[in-house]
N, C-alpha and C positions, 0 to 999 in steps of 0.2 A: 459302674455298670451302665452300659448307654440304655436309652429311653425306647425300650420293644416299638415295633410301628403298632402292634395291636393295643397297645396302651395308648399310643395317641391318637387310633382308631376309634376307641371306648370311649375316651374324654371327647373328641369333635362329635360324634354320634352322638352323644347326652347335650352337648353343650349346643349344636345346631338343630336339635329336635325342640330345646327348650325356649329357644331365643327365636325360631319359624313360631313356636305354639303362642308364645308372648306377642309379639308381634302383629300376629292377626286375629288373637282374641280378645286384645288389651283393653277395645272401648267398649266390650261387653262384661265386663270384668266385673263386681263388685267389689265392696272394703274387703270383706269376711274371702273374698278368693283371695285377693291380695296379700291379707294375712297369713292364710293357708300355704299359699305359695311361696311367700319368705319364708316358713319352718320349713317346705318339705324340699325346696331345688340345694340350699347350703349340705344337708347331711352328706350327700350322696361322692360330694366331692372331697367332701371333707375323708370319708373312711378310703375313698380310694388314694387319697394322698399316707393316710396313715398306716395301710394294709403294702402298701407298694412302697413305701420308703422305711419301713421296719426293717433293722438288719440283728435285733435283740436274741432271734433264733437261731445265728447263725453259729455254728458253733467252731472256733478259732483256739491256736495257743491258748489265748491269754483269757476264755471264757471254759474251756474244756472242763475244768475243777469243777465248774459252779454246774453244768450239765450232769455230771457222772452224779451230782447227790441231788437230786429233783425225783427221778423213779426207780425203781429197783428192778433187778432183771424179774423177770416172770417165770424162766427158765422152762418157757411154750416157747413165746414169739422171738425174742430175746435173747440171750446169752452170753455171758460176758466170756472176756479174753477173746474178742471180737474184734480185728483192729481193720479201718476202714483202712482200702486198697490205694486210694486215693490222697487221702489227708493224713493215712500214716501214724492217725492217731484211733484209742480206743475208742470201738462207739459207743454211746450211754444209750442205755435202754428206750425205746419210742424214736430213735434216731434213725435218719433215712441220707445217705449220701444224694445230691441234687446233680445230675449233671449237666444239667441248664445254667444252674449257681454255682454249679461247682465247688462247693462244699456240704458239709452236714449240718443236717438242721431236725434241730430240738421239737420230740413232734410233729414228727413232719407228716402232713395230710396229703399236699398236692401240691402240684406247680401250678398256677395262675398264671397263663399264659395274657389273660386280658390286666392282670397287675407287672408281667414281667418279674414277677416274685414270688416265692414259696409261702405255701400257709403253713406256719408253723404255731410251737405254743406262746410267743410273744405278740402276734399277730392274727390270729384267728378271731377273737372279739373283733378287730375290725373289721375282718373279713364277714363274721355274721352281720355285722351292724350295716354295712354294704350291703348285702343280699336284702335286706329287710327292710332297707330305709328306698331300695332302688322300687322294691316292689310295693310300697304304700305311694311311691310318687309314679308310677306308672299309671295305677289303678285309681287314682286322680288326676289324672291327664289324661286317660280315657272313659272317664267318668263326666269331666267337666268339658269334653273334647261333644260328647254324645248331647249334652243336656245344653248345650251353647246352639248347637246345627240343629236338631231336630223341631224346632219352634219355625226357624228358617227357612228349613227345606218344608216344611209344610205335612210334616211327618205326622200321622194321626198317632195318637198313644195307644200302646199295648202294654201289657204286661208280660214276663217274662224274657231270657233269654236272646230272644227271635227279635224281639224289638229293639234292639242295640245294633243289628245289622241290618236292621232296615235302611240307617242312613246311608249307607254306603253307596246305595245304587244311584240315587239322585247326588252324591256330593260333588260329583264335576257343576251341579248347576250352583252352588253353594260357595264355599272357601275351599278351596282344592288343599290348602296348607295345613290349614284347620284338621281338614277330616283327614289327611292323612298322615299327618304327627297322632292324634288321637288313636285314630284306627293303629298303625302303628305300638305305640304304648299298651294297647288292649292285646293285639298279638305276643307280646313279649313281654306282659305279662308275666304269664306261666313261668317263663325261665327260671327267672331268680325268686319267684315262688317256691319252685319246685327243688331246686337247688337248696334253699334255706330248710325246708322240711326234708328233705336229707341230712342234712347236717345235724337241726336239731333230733333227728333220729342217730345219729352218733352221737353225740352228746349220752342220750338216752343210755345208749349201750356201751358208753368207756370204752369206744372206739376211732382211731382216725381213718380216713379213706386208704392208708396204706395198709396199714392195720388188716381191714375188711377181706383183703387182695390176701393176706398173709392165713387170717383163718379160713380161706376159702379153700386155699393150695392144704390145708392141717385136714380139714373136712376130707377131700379128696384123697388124700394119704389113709384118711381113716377108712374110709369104704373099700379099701384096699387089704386094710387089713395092716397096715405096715407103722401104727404106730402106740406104743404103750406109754403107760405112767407106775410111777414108783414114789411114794411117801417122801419127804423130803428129812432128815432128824432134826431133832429137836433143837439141837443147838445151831443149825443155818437158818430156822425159822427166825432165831433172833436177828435181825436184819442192822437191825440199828448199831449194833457193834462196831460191823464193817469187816471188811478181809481188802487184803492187797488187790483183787479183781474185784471186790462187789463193797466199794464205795458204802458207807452209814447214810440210812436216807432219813426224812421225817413222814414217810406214805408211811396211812395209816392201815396197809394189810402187806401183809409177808406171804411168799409164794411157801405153800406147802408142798407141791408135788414137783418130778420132774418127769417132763414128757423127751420120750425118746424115737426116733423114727428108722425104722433098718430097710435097707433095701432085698430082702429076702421073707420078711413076715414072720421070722424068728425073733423070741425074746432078748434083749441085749443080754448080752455077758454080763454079770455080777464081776466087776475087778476090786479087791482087794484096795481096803482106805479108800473105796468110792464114796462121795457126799450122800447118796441116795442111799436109802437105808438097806440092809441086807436081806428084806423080803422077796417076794412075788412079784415081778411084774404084770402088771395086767394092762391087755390090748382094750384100746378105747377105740369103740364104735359111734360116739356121738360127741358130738362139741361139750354138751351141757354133763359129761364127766368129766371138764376140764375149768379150774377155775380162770374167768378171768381177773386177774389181782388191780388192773387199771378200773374196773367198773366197781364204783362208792354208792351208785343209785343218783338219778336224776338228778338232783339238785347239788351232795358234794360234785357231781361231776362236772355239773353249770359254774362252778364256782372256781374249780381249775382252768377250767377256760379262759375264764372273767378273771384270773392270778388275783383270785381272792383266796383269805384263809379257811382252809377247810374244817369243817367243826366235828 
């Protein structure tokens, strides 16, 4: 896959903000910034090479087996006997066809257009570790950006807020490079701040960014009125067995219900040898009548992330 211009956009952007910041604040430097600044400029490069050249989620031939038994369908968002239009092959549950990548990918969150690559489940640690390594070295480059100029420019001290923009107005008298890599850095900031505490708010709730998209349009069908749930029987809740469509997993919750959606607001039909069991349907008005089976609670959820073992 050739190399996005927005990817080599991203890489020259960091890479010539940080070699202007070095440059012109080198003889003010001390040991202990030196130090600082050998830990925090290597991470950043490092997760973007790692997030952007991961192709572990992509899912192919010769990986498809090993996707189908990772999660179980939910039979909400989900569903098997689901075969992608594209690759021809079944899709495994949390899977999302790319068609920037042009194929399916395991967990798939989003497309990164500044990685030129999907976040999926083999690559999203690095993806978080980028967001959070970007924005601890931003907010020491405009930390140390502020506290280098302001002695210079003759900046009296204040406290608060208001006094980090005070440099600004005199910095043409100053290092014009200085203050505005700094300045800079402080602006954008927020981005992958803000970005990272989204995500770890997925996390939180055993959700991906496509996911979100999916129980929103579920929501909306429900204030409509147009979609129900039915008990699932006893013997599909055994997940781990397996069936010719629904793959043996090791997730450690089994979808109990199954959600149904009709374009009229009538109950679905009860047909004969249906998997859902022979009761009632009932119309669900709210999300939280509907389980979600991918949400463990914070921390198992931290730990599928991290493709650690879940306990």
């Amino acid at each position: 896959m050739p190399t996005s211009v927005s990817r080599i956009f991203f890489v020259s952007l960091l890479t010539s903000s940080v070699v202007s910041f070095l440059s012109s604040a080198y003889p003010h430097l001390t040991s202990s910034d030196f130090i600082i600044i050998a830990l925090l400029v290597p991470p950043p490069y490092l997760f973007i090479y790692l997030a952007a050249t991961s192709t572990a989620s992509k899912i192919t031939p010769a990986t498809h087996n090993r996707h189908m038994t990772i999660y179980p369908y939910d039979h909400t968002l989900f569903h098997p006997r689901e075969t992608c239009r594209t690759c021809k092959l079944p899709k495994p549950a949390r899977s999302k066809h790319c068609p920037i990548c042009r194929v399916c990918v395991a967990r798939c969150d989003h497309h990164c257009v500044w990685l030129n690559n999907c976040v999926g489940r083999d690559n999203q640690r690095y993806f978080l570790a980028l967001l959070l390594s970007l924005t601890i070295l931003l907010t020491y480059g405009a930390w140390l950006g502020y506290t280098l100029m302001r002695p210079r420019l003759g900046v009296r001290k204040k406290t608060g807020i208001m006094s980090y923009f005070d440099v600004w107005g005199p910095v043409i008298q100053g290092d014009v490079r200085l203050g505005a890599v700094a300045l800079l850095a402080g602006l954008c900031m927020p981005l992958p701040l803000g970005l990272f505490v989204y995500h770890v708010y997925l996390v939180w709730a055993g959700m991906t960014t496509n996911e979100t998209n999916k129980w929103r349009i579920l929501q909306e069908e429900m204030a409509d009125g147009l979609v129900f749930k039915n008990a699932r029987s006893k013997e599909q809740e055994v997940h781990r067995r397996g069936t010719l469509d629904e793959p043996a997993t090791d997730w450690p919750i089994a979808p109990t219900q199954w959600i149904a959606r009709t374009k009229d607001g009538k109950p679905p039909e009860q047909q004969a040898g249906s998997e859902a069991d022979q009761g009632k349907w009932e119309r669900c008005w709210r999300l939280r009548d509907v389980d979600n089976i991918y949400d463990l609670g914070f921390w198992d959820n931290l730990r599928d992330v991290l493709l650690l073992p879940i306990s």
